[in-house]
PQR file with spaces between the fields and no chain letter, atoms N, CA, C, O and H, PARSE charges and radii, in Angstrom:
ATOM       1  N    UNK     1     -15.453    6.160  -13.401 -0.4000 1.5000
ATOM       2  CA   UNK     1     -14.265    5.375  -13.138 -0.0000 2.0000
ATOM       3  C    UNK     1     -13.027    6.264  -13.305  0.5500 1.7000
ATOM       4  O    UNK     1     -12.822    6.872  -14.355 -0.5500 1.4000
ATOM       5  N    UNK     2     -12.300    6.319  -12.368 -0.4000 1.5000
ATOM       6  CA   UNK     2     -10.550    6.629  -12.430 -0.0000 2.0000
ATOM       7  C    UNK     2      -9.952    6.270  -13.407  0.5500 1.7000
ATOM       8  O    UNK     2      -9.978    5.054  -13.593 -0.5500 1.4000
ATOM       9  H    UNK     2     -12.467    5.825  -11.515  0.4000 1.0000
ATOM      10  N    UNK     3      -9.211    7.082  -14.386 -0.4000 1.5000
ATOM      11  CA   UNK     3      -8.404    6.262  -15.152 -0.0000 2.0000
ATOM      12  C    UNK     3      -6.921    6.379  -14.417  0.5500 1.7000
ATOM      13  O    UNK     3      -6.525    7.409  -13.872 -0.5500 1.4000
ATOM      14  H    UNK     3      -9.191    8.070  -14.236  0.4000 1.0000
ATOM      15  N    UNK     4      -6.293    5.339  -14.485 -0.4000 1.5000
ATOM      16  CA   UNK     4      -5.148    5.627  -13.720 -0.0000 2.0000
ATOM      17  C    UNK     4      -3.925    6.794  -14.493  0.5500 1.7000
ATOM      18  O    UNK     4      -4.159    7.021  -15.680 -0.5500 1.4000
ATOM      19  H    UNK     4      -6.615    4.502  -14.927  0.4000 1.0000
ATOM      20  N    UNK     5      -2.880    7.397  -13.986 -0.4000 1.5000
ATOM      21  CA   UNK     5      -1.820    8.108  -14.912 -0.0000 2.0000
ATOM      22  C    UNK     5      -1.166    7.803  -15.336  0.5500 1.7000
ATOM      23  O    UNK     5      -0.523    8.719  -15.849 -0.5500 1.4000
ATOM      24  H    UNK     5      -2.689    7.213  -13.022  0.4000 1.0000
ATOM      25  N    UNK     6      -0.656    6.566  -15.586 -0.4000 1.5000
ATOM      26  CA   UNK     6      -0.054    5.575  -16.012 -0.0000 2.0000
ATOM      27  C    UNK     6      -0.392    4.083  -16.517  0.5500 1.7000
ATOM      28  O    UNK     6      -0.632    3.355  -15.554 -0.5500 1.4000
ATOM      29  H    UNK     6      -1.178    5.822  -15.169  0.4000 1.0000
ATOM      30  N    UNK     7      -0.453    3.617  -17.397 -0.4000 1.5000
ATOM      31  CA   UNK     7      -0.763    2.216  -17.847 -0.0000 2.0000
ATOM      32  C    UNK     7       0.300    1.294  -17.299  0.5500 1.7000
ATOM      33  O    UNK     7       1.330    1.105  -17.945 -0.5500 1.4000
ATOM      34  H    UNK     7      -0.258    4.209  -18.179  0.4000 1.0000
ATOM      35  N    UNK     8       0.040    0.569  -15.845 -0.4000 1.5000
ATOM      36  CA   UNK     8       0.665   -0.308  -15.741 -0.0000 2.0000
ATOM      37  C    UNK     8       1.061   -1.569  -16.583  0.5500 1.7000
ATOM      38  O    UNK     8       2.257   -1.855  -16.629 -0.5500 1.4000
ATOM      39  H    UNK     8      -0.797    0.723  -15.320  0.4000 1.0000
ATOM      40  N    UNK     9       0.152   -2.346  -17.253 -0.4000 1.5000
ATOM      41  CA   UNK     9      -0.063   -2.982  -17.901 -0.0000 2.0000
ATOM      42  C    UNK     9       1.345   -2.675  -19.068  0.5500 1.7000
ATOM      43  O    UNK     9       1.830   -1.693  -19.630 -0.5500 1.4000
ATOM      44  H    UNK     9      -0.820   -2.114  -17.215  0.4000 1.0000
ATOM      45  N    UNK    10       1.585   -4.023  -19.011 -0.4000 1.5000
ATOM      46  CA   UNK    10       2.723   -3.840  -20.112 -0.0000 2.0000
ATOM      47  C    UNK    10       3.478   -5.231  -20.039  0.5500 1.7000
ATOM      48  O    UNK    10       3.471   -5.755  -18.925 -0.5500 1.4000
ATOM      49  H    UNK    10       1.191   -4.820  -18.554  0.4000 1.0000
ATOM      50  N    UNK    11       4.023   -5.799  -20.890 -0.4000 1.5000
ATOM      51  CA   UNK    11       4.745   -6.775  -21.031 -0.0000 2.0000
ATOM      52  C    UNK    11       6.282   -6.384  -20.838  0.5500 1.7000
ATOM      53  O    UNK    11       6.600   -5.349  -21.423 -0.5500 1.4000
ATOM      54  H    UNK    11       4.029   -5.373  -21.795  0.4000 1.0000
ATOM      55  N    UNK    12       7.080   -6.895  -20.270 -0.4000 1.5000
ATOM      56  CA   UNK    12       8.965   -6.363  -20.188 -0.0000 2.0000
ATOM      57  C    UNK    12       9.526   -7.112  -20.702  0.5500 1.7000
ATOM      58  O    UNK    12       9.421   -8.131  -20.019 -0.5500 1.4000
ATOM      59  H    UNK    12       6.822   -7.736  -19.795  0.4000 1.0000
ATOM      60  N    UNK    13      10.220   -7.338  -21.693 -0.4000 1.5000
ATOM      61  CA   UNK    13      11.408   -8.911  -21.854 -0.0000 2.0000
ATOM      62  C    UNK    13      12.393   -8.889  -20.719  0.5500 1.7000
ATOM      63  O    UNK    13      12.355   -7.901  -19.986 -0.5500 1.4000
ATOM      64  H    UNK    13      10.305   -6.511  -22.248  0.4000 1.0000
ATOM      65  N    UNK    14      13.082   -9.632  -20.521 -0.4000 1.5000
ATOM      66  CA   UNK    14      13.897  -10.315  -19.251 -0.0000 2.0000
ATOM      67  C    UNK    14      14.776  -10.907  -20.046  0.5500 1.7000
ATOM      68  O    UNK    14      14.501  -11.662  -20.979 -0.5500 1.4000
ATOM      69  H    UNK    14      13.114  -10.435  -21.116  0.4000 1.0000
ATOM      70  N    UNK    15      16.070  -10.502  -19.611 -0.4000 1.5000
ATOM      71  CA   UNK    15      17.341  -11.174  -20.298 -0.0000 2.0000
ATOM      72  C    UNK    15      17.451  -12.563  -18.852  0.5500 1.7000
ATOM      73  O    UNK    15      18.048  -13.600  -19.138 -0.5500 1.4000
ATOM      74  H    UNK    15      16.293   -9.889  -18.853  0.4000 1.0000
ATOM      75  N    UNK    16      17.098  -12.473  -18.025 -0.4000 1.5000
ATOM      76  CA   UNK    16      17.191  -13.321  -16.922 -0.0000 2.0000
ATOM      77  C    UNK    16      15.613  -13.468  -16.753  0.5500 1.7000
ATOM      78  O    UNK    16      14.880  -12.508  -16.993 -0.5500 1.4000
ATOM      79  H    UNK    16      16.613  -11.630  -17.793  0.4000 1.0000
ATOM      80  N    UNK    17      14.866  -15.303  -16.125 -0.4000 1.5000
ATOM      81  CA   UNK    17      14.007  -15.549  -15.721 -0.0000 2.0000
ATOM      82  C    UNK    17      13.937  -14.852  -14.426  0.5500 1.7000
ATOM      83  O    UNK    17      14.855  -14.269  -13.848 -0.5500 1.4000
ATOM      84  H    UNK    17      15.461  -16.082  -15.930  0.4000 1.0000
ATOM      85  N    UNK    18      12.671  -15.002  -14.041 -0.4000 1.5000
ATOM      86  CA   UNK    18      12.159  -14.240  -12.802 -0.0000 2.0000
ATOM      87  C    UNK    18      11.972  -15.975  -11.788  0.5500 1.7000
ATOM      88  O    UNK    18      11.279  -16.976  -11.966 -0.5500 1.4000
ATOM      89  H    UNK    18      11.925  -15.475  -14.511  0.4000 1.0000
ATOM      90  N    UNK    19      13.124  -15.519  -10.617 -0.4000 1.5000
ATOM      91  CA   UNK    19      12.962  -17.178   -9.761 -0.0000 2.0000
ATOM      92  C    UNK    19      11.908  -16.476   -8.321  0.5500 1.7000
ATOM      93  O    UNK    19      11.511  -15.350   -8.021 -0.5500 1.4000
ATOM      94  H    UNK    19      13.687  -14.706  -10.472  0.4000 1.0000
ATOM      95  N    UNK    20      11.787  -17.763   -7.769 -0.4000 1.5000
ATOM      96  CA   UNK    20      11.478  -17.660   -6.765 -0.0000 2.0000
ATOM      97  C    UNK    20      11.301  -18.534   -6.012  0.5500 1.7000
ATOM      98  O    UNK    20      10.588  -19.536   -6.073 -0.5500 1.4000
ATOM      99  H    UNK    20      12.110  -18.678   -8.012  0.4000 1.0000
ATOM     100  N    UNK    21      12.160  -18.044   -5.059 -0.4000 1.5000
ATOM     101  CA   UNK    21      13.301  -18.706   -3.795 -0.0000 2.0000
ATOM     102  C    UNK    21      12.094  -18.667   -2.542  0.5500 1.7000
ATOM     103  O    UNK    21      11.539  -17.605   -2.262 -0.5500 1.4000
ATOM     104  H    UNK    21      12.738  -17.230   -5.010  0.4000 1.0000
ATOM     105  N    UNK    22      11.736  -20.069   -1.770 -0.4000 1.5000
ATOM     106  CA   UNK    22      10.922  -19.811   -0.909 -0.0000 2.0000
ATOM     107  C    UNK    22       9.922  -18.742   -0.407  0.5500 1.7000
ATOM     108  O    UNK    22       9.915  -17.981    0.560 -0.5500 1.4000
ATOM     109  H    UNK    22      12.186  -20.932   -1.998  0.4000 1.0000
ATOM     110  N    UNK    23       9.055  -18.986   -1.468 -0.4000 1.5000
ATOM     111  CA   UNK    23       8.430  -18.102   -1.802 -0.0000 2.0000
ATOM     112  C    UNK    23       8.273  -16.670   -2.045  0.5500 1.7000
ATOM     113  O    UNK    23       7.201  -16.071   -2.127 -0.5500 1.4000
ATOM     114  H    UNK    23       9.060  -19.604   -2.254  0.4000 1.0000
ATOM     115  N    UNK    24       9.832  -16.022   -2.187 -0.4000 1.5000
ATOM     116  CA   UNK    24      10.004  -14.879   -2.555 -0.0000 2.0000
ATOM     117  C    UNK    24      10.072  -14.357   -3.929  0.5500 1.7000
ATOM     118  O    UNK    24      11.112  -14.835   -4.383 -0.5500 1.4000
ATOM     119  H    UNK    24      10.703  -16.509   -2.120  0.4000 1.0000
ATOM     120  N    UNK    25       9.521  -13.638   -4.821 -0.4000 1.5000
ATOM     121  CA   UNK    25      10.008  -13.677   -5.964 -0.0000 2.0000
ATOM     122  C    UNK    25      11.197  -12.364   -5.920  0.5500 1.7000
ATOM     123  O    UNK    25      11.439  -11.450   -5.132 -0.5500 1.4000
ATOM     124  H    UNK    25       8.676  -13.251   -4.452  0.4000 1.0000
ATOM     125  N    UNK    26      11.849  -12.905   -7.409 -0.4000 1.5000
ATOM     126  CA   UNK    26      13.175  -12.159   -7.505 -0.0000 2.0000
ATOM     127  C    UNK    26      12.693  -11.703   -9.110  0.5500 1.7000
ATOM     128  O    UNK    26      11.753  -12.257   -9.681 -0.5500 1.4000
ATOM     129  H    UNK    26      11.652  -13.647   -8.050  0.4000 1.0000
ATOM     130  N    UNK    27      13.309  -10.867   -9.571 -0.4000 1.5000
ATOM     131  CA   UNK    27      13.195  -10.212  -10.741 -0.0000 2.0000
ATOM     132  C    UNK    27      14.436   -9.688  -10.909  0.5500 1.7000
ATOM     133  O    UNK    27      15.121   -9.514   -9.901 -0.5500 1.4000
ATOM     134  H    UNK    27      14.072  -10.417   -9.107  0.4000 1.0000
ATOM     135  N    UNK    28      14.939   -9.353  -12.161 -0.4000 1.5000
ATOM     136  CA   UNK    28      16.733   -8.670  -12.629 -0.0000 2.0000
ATOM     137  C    UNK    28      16.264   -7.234  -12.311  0.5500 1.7000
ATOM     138  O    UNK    28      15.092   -6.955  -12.564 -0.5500 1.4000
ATOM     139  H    UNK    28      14.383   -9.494  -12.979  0.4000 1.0000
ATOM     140  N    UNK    29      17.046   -6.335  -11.799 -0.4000 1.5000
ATOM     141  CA   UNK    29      17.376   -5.080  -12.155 -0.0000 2.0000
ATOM     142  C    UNK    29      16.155   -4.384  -13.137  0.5500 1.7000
ATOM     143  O    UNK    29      15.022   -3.956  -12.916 -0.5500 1.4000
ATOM     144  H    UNK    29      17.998   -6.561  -11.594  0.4000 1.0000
ATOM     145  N    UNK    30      17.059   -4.518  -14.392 -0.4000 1.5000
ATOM     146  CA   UNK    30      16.481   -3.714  -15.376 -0.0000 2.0000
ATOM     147  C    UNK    30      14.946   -3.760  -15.222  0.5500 1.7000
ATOM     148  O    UNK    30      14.291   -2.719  -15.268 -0.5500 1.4000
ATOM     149  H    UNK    30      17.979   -4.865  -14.573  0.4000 1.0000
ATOM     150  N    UNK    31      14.412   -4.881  -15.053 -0.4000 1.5000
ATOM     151  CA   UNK    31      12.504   -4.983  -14.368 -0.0000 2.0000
ATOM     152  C    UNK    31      11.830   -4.094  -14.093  0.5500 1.7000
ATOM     153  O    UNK    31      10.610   -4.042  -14.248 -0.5500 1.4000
ATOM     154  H    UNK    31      14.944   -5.727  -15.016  0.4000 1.0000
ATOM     155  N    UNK    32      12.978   -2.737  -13.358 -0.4000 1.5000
ATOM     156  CA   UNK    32      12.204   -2.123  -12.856 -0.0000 2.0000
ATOM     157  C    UNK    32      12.236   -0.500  -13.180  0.5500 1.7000
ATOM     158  O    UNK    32      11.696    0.371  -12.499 -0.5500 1.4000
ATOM     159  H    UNK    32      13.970   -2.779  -13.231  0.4000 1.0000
ATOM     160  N    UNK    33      13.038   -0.304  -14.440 -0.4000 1.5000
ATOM     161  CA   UNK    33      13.248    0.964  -14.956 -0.0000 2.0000
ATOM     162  C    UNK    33      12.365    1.004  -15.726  0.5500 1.7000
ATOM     163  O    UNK    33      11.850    1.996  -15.212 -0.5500 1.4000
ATOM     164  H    UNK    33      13.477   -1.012  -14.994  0.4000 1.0000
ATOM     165  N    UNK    34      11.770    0.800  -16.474 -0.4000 1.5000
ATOM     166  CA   UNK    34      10.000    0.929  -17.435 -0.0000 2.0000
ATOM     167  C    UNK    34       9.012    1.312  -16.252  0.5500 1.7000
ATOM     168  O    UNK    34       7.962    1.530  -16.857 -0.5500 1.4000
ATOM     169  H    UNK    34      12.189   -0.007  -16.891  0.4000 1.0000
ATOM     170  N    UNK    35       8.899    1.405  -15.633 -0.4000 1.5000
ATOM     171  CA   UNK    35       7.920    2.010  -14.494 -0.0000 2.0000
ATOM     172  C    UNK    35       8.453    3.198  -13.694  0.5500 1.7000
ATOM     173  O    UNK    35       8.287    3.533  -12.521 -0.5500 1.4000
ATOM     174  H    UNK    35       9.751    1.227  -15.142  0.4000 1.0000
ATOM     175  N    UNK    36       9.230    3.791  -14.827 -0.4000 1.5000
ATOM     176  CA   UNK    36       9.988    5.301  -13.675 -0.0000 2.0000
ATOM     177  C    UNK    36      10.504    5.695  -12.681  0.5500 1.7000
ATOM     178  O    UNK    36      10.377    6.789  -12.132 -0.5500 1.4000
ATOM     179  H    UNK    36       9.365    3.519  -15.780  0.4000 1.0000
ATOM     180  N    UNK    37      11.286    4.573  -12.321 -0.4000 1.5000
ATOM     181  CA   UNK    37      12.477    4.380  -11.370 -0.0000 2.0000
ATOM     182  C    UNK    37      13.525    4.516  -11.220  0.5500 1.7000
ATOM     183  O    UNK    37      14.271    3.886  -11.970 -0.5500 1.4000
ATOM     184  H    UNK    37      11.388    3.684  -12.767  0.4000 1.0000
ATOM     185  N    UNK    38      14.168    5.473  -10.098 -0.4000 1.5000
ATOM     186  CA   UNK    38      15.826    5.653  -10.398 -0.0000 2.0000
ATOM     187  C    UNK    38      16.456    4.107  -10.362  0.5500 1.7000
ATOM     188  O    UNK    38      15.934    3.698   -9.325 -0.5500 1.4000
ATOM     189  H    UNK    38      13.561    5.985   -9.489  0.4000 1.0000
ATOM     190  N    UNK    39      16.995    3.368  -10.700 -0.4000 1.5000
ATOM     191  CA   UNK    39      18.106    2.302  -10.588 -0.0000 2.0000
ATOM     192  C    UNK    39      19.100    2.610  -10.683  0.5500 1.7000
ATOM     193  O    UNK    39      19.604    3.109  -11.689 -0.5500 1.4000
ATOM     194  H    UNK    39      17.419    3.701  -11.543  0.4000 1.0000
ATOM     195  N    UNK    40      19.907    2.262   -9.090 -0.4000 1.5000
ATOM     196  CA   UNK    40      21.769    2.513   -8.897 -0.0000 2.0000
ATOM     197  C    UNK    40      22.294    1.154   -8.827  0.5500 1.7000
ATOM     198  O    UNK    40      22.164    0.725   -7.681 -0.5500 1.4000
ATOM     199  H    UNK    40      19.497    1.857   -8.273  0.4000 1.0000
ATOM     200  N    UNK    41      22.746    0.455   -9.485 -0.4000 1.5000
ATOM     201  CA   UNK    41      23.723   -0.626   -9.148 -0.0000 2.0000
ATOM     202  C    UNK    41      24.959    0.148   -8.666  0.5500 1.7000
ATOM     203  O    UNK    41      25.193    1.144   -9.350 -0.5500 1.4000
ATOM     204  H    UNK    41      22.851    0.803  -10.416  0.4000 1.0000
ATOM     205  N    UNK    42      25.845   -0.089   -7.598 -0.4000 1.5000
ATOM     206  CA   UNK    42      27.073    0.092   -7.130 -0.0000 2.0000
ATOM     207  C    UNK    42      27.499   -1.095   -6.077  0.5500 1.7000
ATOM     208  O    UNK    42      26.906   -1.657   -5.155 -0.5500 1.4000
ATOM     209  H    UNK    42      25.655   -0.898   -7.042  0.4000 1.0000
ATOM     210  N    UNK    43      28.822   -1.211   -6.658 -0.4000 1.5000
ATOM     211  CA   UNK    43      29.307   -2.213   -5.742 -0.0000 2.0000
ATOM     212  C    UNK    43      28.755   -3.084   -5.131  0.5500 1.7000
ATOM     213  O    UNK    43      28.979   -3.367   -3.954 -0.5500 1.4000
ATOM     214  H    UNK    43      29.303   -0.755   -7.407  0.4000 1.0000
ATOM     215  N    UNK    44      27.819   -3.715   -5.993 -0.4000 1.5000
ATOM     216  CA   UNK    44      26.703   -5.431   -5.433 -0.0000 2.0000
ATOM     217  C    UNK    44      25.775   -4.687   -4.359  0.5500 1.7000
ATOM     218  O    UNK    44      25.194   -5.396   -3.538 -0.5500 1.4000
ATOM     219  H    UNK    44      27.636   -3.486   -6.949  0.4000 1.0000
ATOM     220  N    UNK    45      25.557   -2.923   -4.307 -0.4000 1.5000
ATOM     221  CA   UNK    45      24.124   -3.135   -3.759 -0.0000 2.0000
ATOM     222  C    UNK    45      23.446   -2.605   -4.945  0.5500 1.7000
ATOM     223  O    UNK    45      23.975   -2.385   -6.034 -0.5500 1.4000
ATOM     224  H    UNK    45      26.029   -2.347   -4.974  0.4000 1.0000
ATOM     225  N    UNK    46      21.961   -2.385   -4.554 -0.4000 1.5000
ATOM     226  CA   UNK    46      21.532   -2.272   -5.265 -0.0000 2.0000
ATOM     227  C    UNK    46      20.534   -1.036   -4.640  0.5500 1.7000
ATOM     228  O    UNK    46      20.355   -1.059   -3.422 -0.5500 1.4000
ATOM     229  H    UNK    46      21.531   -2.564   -3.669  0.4000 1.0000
ATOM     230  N    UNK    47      19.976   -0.118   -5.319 -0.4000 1.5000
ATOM     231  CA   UNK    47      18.988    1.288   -5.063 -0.0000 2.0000
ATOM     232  C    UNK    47      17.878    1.143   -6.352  0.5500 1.7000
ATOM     233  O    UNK    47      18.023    1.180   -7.574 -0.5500 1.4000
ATOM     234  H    UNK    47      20.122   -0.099   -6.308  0.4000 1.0000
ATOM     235  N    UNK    48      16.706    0.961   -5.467 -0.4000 1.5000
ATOM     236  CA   UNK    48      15.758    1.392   -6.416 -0.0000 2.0000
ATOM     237  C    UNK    48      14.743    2.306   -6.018  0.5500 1.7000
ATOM     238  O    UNK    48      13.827    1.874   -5.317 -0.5500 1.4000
ATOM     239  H    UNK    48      16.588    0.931   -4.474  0.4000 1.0000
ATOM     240  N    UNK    49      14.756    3.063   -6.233 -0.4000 1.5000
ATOM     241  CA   UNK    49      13.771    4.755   -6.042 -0.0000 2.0000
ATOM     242  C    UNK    49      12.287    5.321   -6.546  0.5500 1.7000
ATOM     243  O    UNK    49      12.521    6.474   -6.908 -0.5500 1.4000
ATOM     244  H    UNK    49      15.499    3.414   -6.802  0.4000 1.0000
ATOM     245  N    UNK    50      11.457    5.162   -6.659 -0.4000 1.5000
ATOM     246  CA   UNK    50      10.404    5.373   -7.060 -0.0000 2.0000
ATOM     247  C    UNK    50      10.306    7.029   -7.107  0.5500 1.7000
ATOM     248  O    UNK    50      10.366    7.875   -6.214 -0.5500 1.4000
ATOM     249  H    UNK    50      11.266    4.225   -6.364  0.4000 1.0000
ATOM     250  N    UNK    51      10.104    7.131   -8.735 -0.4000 1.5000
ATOM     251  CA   UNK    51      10.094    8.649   -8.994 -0.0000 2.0000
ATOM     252  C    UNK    51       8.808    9.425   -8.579  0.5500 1.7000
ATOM     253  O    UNK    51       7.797    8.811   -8.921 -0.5500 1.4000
ATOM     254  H    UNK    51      10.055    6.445   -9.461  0.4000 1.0000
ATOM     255  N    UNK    52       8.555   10.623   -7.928 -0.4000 1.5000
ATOM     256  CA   UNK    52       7.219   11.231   -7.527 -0.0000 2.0000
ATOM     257  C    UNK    52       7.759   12.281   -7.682  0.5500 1.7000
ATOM     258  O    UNK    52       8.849   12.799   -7.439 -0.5500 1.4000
ATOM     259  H    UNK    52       9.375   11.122   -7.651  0.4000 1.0000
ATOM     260  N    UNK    53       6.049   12.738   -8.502 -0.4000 1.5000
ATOM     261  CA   UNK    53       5.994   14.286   -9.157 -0.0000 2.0000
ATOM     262  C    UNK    53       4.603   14.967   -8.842  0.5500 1.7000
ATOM     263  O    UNK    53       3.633   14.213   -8.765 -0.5500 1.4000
ATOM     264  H    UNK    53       5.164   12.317   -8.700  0.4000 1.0000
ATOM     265  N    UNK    54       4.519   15.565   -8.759 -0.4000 1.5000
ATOM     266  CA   UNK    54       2.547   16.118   -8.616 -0.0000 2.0000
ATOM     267  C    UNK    54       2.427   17.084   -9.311  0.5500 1.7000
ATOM     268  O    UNK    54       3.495   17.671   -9.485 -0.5500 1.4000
ATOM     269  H    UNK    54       5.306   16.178   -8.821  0.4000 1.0000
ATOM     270  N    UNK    55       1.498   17.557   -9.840 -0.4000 1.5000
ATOM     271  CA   UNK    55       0.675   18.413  -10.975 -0.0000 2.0000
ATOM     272  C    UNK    55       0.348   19.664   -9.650  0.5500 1.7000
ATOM     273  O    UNK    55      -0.305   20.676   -9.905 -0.5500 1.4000
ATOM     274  H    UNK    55       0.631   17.080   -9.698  0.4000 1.0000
């Protein structure tokens, strides 16, 4: 078996509930920096980047 390189698995606290709007879900921001992500808030948009590295 693969072990993966990362333990997804993890619990996050949420200063905001997670909604979901016709069947979309929404999550805050911060959600997504514990999984090694650049996050840019500027001026009401929003950038989220998925960091990649290789051995």
């Amino acid at each position: 078996m693969i072990e993966p390189a990362y333990d997804m698995l993890k619990e996050i606290d949420s200063i905001r509930p997670v909604q979901n709007q016709k069947g979309i879900t929404y999550v805050p921001v911060p959600f997504f920096v514990p999984f090694f992500n650049d996050v840019v808030v500027n001026d009401g948009n929003v950038s989220i980047s998925a960091q990649v590295s290789t051995i």
